[in-house]
N, C-alpha and C positions, 0 to 999 in steps of 0.2 A: 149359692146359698150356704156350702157346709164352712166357708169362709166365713159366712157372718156369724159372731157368736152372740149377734143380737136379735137373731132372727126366730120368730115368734110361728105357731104351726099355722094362724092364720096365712103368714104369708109365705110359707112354702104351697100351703094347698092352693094360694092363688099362681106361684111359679110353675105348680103341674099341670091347673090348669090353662095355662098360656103355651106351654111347649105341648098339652094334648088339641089344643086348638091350630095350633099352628103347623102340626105334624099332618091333619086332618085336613089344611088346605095346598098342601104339597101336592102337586097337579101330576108327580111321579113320572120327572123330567128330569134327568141328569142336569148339573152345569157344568159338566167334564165331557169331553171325549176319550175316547180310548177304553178297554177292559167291557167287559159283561157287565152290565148293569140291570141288577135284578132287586126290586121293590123287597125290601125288610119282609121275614115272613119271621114271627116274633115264634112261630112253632116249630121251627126248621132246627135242624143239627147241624152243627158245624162239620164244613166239609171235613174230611183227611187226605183228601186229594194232594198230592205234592205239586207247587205252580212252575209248571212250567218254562215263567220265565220271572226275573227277578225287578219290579215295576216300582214307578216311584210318578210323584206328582210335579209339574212345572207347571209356571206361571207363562205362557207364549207372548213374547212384546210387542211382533211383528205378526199382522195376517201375512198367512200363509196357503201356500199350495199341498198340495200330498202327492208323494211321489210313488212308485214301485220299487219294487229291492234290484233295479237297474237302473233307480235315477229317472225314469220317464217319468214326466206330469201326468197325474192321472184325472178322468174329466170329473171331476169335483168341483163343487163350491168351495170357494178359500175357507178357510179355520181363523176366525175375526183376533185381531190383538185383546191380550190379557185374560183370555179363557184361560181354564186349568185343563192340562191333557195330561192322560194317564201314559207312563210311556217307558220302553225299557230301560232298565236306569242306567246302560250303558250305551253308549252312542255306538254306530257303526259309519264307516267309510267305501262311500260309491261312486266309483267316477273320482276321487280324489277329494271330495266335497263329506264332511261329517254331516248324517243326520240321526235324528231320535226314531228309533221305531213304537209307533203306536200300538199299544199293550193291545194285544190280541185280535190282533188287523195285521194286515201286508199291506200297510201303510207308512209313510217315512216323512217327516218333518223337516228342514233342516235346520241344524241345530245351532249356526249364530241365529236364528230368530227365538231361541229359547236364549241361550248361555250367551249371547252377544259373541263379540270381537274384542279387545282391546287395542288402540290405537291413542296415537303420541300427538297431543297438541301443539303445532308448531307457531301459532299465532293466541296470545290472550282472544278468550273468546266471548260473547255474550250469550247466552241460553235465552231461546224464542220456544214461543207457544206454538200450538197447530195452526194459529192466527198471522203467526211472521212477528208476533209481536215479543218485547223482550220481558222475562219474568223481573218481577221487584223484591227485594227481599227490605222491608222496612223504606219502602221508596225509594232504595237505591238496588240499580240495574245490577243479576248475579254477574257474575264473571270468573269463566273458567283459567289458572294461569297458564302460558305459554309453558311445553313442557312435561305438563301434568299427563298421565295414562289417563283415558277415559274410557268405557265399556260403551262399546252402541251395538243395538240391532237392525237386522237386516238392510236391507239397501236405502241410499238415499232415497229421499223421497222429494217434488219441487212445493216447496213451500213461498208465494207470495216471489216465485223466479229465482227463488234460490235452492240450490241440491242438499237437504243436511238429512244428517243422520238423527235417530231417535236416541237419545242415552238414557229416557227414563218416560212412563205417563205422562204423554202431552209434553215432555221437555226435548227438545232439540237443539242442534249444533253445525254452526255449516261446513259442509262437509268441506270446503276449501283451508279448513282452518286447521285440517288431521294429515298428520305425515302422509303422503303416497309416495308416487316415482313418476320422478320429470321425464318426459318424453317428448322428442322432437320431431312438427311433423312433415314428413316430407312431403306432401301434398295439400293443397287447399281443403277442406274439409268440413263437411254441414253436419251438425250436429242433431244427432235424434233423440225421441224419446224412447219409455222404455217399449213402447211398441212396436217402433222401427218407422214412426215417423218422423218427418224433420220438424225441428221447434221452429219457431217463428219469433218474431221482434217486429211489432207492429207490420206485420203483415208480410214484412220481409224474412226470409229463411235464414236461420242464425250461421255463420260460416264463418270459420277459424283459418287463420292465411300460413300456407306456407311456411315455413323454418320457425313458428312460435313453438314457444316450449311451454308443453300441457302437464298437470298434474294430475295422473292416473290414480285409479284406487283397485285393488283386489287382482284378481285372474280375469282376463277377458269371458263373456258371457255371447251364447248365441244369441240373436234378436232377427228374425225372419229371413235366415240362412247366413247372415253375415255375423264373424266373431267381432265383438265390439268391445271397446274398454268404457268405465263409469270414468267419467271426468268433472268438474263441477257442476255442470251445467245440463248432464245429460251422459249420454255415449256416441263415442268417436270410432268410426271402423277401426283397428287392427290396422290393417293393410297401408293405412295414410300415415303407418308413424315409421321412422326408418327403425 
């Protein structure tokens, strides 16, 4: 309103009253996590309090888990993609792995599912929906070029039997199309999910033959005791690559 220099007191007084109606149906529910979240008290003093710790707001891309300041999963509900978390605005390193610590919890995030990854597109790519299907930009299909950095968060995900990564809301990229490291394996090898079960292909267990050369992604990851690597399609034990 102080933008409009045509705006008349009738319709400010209808602006105040829309923001004191609207203010009035706030159910007095954060849409953040993280920090002390205490209802507006319009009679309160502002603290002098010095904060403790230095916080800032992010946009999460990937659901997430919460971990401890040693890296253990703690038994939580995930933290859903694209909520705002309140969170120190400096990352810390656990286990080797950067995460966010959540603003006034001994809570941890980590932090490619806030700030992504950047990785190198080795094949022209297409960008699909949460559907498998490919986005249109005026009826013709986007396409990312071979080459190009592209930012993704957190792990592939199987979309319609393909492993891609997320680069942006509901947009996706198959993850066979992003630099990794070829690896040879020495042994026959069934491929799991990320629960550490075997995938399937109509009803037969998916398995990768001896001396192929697989394209890895990341640091190997534990999956119900065995270290395993992200591969297109899934994760491959560790142990089956020479």
């Amino acid at each position: 309103m102080l933008n409009d220099k045509t705006a008349n007191q009738k319709a400010v007084d209808e602006a105040v009253a829309n923001l004191e109606k609207a203010k009035a149906e706030l159910n007095g529910e954060p849409n953040f996590i993280g920090g002390d979240y205490t209802p507006s008290d319009e009679t309160s003093t502002p603290s002098t309090e010095t904060p403790t710790e230095k916080t800032t707001e992010k946009i999460l891309m990937y659901t997430s888990y919460l971990y401890d300041n040693k890296g253990i999963k703690i038994d939580k509900p995930t933290v859903k993609s694209y909520v705002t978390v309140v969170v120190a605005e400096n990352p810390v390193t656990i286990n080797g792995i950067k995460y966010y610590k959540v603003a006034g919890k001994d809570e941890y995030i980590k932090a490619g599912n806030i700030d992504g990854t950047l990785r190198v597109i080795i094949h022209n790519s297409y960008i699909y929906n949460n559907k498998g299907k490919t986005t249109r930009n005026k009826g013709i299909k986007r396409l990312v070029k071979k080459t190009r950095i592209v930012r993704t968060y957190g792990a592939p995900i199987n979309i319609k039997g393909h492993m891609m990564y997320r680069i942006a809301k509901n947009r996706y990229i198959k993850a066979r199309n992003f630099e990794g490291t070829l690896r040879r394996l020495s042994h026959n090898s069934f491929v799991y999910d990320e629960n550490g079960k075997a995938t399937r292909n109509k009803g037969i267990r998916r398995l990768l033959k001896k001396s192929r050369v697989v394209r890895t992604f990341d640091a190997p990851v534990k999956i119900n005791g065995h270290m395993m690597y992200r591969v297109d399609n899934g994760y491959v034990k560790v142990k089956n690559f020479k």
